[in-house]
N, C-alpha and C positions, 0 to 999 in steps of 0.2 A: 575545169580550169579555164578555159576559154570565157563560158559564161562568165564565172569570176573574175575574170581579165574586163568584160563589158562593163559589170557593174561598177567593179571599182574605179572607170574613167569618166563615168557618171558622176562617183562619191567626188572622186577628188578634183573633174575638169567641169563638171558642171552637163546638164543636158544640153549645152549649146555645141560643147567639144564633140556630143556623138553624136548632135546632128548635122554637124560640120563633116564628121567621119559619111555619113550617111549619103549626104549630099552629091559630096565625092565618087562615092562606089553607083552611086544612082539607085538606091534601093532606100523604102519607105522610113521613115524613122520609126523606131520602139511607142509603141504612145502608152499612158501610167498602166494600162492591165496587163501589158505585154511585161513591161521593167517590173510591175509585181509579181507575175508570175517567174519570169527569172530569179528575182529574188529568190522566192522559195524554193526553187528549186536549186539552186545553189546552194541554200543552207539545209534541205534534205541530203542530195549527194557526195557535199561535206565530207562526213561522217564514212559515208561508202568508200569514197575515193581514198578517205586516211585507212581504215581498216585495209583494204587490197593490199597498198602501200603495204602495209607492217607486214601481212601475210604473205606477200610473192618477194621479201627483202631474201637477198642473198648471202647477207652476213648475219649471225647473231638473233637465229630466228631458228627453235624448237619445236618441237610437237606441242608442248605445253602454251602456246603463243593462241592456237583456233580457238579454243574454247573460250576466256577471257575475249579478244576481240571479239565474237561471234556474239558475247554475250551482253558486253559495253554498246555494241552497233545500235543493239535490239533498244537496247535501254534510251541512247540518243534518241533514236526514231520515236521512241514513245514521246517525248517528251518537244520535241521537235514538230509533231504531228498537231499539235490541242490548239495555235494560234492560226494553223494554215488555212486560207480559203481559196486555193486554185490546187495545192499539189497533195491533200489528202490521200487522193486513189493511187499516188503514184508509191507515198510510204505506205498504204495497203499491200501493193503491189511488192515491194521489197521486200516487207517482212512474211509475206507468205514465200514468196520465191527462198528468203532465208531459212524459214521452219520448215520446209521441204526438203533443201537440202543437207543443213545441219543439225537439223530437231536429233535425227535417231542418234547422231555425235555425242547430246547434252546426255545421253544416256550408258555411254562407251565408260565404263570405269577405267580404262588403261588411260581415255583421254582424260579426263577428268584430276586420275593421280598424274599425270604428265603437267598438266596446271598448277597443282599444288606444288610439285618438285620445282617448280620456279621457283628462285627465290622473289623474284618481281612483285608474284601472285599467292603464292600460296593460298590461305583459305579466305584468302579478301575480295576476291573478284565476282562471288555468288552470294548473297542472301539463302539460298536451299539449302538449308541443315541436311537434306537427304542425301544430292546430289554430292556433297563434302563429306560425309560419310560412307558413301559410296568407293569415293577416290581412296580416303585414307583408311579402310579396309583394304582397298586393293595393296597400296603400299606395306602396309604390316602383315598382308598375305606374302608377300612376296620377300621381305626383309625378314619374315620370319620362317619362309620355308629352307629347310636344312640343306636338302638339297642346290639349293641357289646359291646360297653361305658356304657351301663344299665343293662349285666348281672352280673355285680361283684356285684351292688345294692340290686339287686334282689335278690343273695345269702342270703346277711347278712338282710336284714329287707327287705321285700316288705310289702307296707301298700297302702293306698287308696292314700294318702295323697304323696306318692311315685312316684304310677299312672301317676295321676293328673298332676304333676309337672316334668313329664320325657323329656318333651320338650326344659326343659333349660340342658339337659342333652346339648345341642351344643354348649354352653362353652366349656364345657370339649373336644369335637372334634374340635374347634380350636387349645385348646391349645395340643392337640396330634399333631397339626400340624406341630405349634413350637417347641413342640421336636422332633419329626422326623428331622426339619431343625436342630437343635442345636447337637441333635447326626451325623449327616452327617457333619456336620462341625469340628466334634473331631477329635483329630489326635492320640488317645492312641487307640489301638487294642485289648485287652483284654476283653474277656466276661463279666465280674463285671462292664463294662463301660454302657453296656444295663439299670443293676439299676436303674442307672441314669437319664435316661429315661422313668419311669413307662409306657405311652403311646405305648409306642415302643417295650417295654421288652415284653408286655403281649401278 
């Protein structure tokens, strides 16, 4: 933020305003290889600084939120990377630091369906047909196991006669089925949309 504080009194005061600023403090002015490489380096860390942002926010921020940023970051940096000529090693530097610590994440099925249960995200935030089948196995494992579907029962009354008949609990894991498909097919992105889908929300 700093950096981006320098450059933009450049953009918009001119390099006379920072070498006025400079003059002042008694220390040397930026000369163009310096203000380029700021440049870039600003619009590398960019990206970094908004990702942190979303991930350490204290409201309104899920397990389903790392994967998606983690994976948007990566893709900025790519693309970010091809015009640089001073801060190339530094987005080396990131995205390895990144695939070290969140690679084996990309492969967590729990995180993965936790991305998809967004409504924000769902199966949009990846290109990997693997990785999104992954997730939503995990989801229809878990919507569909009887046992999961029969501990809300169990709370509020367990009896003999409860027992006995928990087999037709797999009604109810079809129709989690159905909503899994009917929430994936919604196009409003707001969390009150889960509700809507009891199966899915829980």
């Amino acid at each position: 933020m700093a950096v981006d504080r320098l450059l933009r009194i450049v953009q918009e005061k001119g390099e006379a305003a920072m070498r006025a600023v400079c003059t002042d403090l008694k220390v040397a002015m930026f000369n163009p290889a310096e203000l380029t490489f700021l440049t870039e380096y600003a619009a590398v860390m960019t990206p970094v600084a908004q990702a942190t942002n979303i991930l350490q926010a204290e409201t309104n921020v899920q397990m389903g939120w790392l994967l998606p940023t983690v994976k948007f970051l990566t893709v900025k940096l790519d693309r970010i990377k091809l015009p640089l000529k001073y801060c190339k090693p530094l987005v080396d530097a990131l995205q390895t630091g990144i695939q070290n610590r969140f690679g084996p994440m990309m492969e967590d099925p729990e995180l993965v369906a936790a991305a998809i249960l967004l409504p924000k995200f769902r199966r949009n935030w990846t290109q990997e047909d693997d990785t999104i089948k992954m997730g939503m196995d995990y989801i229809k494992q878990h919507i569909a196991d009887p046992s999961l579907q029969f501990s809300e029962a169990n709370r509020s009354s367990s009896s003999d006669e409860d027992d006995f008949f928990s087999s037709l609990q797999g009604s109810k894991a079809q129709d989690g089925a159905k909503q899994l498909d009917a929430y994936l097919s919604c196009s409003a992105d707001n969390m009150d949309l889960l509700k809507s889908f009891p199966a899915v929300y829980l």
